[in-house]
N, C-alpha and C positions, 0 to 999 in steps of 0.2 A: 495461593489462589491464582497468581498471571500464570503460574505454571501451568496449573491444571487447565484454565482456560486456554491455554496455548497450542495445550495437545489434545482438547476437543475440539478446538479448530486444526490441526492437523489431519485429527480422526478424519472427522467432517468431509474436510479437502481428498483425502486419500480414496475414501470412501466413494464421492462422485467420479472421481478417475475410473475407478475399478465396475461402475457403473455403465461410462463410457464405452470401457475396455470390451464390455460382455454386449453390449448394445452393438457396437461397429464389430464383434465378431463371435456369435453367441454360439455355433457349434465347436468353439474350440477347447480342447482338451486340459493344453498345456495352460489358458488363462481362466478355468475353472481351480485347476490346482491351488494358480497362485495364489487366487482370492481363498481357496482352504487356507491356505497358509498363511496369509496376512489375515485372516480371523482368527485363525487358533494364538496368533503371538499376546493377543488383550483383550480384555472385558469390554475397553475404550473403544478398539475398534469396529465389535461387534454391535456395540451399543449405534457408533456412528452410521452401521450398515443398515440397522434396523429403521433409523430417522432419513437416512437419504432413499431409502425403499418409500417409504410412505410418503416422505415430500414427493418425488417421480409420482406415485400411484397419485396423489392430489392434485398434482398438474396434469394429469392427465397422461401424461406419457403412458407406453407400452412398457411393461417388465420384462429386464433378460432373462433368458431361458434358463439360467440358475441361481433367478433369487430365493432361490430356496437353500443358499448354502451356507443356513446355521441356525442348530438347535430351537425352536420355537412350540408353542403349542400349537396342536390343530384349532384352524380359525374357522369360525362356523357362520352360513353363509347369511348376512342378513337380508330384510326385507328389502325390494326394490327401493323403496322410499326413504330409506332410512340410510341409503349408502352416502347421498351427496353430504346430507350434515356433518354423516363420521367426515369426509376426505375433510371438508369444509376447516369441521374442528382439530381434524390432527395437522391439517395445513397452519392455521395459525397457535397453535399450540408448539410446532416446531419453530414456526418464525419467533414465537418469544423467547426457548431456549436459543435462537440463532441471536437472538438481541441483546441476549446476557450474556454472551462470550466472545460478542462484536464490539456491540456500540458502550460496554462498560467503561475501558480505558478511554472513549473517545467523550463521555461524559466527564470524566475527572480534569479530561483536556480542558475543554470547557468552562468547567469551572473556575479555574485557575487563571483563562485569557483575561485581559482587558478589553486585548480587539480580537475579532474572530469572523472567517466567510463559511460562506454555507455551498453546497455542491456546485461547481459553474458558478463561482461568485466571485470577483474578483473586487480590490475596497485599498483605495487610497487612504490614509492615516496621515496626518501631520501630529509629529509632537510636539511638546510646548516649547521644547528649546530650537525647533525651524526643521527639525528631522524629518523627510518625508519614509514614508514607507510602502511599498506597494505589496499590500498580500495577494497572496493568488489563491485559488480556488482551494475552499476544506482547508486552510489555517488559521493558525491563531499563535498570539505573539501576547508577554507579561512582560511591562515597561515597568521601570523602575529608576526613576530622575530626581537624584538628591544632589547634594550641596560637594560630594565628594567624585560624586560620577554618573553616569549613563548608563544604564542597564539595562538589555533589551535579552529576552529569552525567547525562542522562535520555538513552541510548544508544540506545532504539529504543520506540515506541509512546507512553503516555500516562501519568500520575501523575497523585495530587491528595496536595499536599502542606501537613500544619498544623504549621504549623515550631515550636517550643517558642524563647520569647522570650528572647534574649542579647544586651544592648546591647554587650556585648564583643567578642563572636565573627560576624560577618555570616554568614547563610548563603545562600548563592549557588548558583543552579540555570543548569548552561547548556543547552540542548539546539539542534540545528544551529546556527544563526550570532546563537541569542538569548543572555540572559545577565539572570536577574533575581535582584537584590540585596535583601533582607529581611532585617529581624529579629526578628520574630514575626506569622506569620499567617496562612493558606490558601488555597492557591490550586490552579489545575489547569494542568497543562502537555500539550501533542500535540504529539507532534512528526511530520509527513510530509514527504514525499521534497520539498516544492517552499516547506514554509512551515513555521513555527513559532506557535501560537496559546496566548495566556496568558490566561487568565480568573481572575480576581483575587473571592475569595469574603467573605474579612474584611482587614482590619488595610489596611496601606499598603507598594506596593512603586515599584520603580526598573526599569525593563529599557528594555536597548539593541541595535543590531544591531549584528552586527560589523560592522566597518569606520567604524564611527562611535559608539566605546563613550564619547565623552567629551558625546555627546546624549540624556541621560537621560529619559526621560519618563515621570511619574510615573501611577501606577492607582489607582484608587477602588474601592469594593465596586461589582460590576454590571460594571463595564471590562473590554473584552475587546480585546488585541492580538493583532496579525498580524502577524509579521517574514517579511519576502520572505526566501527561501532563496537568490534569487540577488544580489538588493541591499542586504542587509538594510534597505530602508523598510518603516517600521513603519506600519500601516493601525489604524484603532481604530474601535470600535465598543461599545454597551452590548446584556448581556442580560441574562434577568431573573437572579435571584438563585439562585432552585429550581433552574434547570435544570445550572448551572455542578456540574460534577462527577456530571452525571444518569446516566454511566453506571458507576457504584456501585448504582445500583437496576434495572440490566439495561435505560436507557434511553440512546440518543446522539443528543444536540442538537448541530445544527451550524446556525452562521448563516454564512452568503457563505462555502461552502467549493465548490470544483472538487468535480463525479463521481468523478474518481478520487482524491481525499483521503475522502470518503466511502468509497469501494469499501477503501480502504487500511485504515480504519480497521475496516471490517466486517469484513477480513480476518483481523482478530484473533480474532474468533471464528467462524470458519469454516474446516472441515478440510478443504475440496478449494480450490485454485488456482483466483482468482479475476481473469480479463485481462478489458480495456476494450479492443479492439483499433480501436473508432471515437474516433481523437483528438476528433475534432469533439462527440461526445458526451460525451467523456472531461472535458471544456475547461467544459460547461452549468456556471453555479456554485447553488447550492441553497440552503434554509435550510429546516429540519425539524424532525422527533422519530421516528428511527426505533427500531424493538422488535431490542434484542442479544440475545433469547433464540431468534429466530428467522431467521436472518441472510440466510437464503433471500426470506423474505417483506421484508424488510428490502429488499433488491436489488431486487427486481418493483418495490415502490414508491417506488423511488429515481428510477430511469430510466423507470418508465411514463408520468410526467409529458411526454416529451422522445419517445418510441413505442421507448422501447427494449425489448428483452427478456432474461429470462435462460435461456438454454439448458445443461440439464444433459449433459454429452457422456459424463460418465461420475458415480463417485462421486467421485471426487478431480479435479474439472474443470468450471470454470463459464465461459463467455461471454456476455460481456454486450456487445452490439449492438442494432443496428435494422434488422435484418437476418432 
């Protein structure tokens, strides 16, 4: 089921691209083809050309000059009266399928938090044993404080955590396939869909990836790791001190992160749905200081570097190509 949701949101994504593509240049030949050719490869993708056509037509937008490029019946024209309801209805009849293959896993997150913020939320937590924790925007964290240890699981988005010191009791933060071991001191955790990144502020810690939790490698103040998500190889690197946990003052520094772990992370404070649908752009990796107060300007300057841009298709809907 993550699968198949995974590659309806590909479709999806691939689909508005190829949208774009016919929009910013609808006499052209060679990217009529492509789009033949990236329909004829799936059912998936046809399916997703048919929903991103009717979402366009219900915002209103203008259709490229070849959405007509695939198999359909003839549509027959209805009453003047009667058009606003259909857009109306297949407008939010695609937002529900768009909700079932979005916000499903972000439900199951949820469930499972103890503590949790919501878009532009940011929420201080104290735990019982003096731990503070700062979540940042769209996270959520599952504690877990027994007699043998500290257990904190960082479910979705980012923390910066000042652990209160217990040579007795370790406390342990895992998030995707990381795992770091402390017993008193600050540090900041991210967690995104492809990587896990730990920036270590004071004191001295341990983290490992899974699959190889018995290779411990130890962080310094300044030390910043990167646990692959899908191997867990750990990459390391130093940044300055200031900036580790910079977005507590409305600021997000990223060093060698992907377009889309940036875009992921902007997405926390940003209320309309934010797609990369060019991988290749998606893929650029960056190193910054972008402003969270403004998430929009934040985006332009992410990808203008690279000629992308951000296009507002609605309020609740952002694309971002080069396109």
């Amino acid at each position: 089921m993550i699968q198949d949701d995974s590659e309806k949101r590909r479709a999806i994504e691939e689909a508005m691209d190829w949208l774009l593509r016919l929009k910013a240049d609808p006499d052209c030949p060679q990217a009529a083809r492509d789009v033949e050719d990236w329909l004829a490869r799936a059912e998936t993708n046809r399916s997703a050309w048919r929903d991103a056509l009717k979402a366009w037509d219900a915002l209103g937008e203008i259709r490229p000059r070849h959405a007509d490029l695939w198999p359909a019946r003839p549509v027959v024209p209805l009453p003047r009266r009667s058009r606003r309801p259909l857009a109306a209805g297949i407008a939010l009849a695609l937002a529900a399928a768009l909700l079932v293959v979005l916000a499903a896993p972000a439900l199951m997150i949820w469930l499972k938090a103890d503590f949790r913020t919501g878009t532009g939320e940011s929420r201080m937590v104290t735990l019982a044993d003096g731990s503070a924790v700062n979540l940042s925007a769209d996270s959520a964290i599952d504690v877990e404080l027994t007699p043998e240890g500290r257990h904190v699981r960082l479910l979705a988005g980012q923390a910066f955590f000042d652990v209160a010191h217990d040579g007795k009791h370790p406390f342990t933060v895992e998030a995707g396939n990381a795992r770091v071991v402390v017993l008193g001191t600050a540090f900041d955790v991210a967690l995104d869909d492809t990587a896990t990144t730990v920036q270590l502020a004071r004191g001295v810690v341990g983290i490992s990836g899974e699959g190889d939790r018995q290779a411990v490698a130890e962080m310094a103040p300044g030390d910043m790791a990167t646990v692959d998500g899908a191997t867990g190889a750990i990459r390391h690197a130093v940044v300055p001190l200031e900036e580790i946990g910079a977005w507590r003052s409305g600021l997000l520094f990223v060093n060698d992160v992907t377009v889309d772990g940036v875009v992921a992370r902007l997405q926390r404070y940003h209320p309309a749905w934010i797609s990369v649908p060019d991988r290749t752009l998606g893929r650029q990796r960056v190193t910054g200081l972008y402003d969270l107060r403004d998430p929009d300007r934040a985006l332009t300057a992410l990808v203008k570097p690279y000629g992308g841009k951000v296009r507002a298709i609605s309020s609740y809907t952002r694309i971002v190509s080069r396109y």
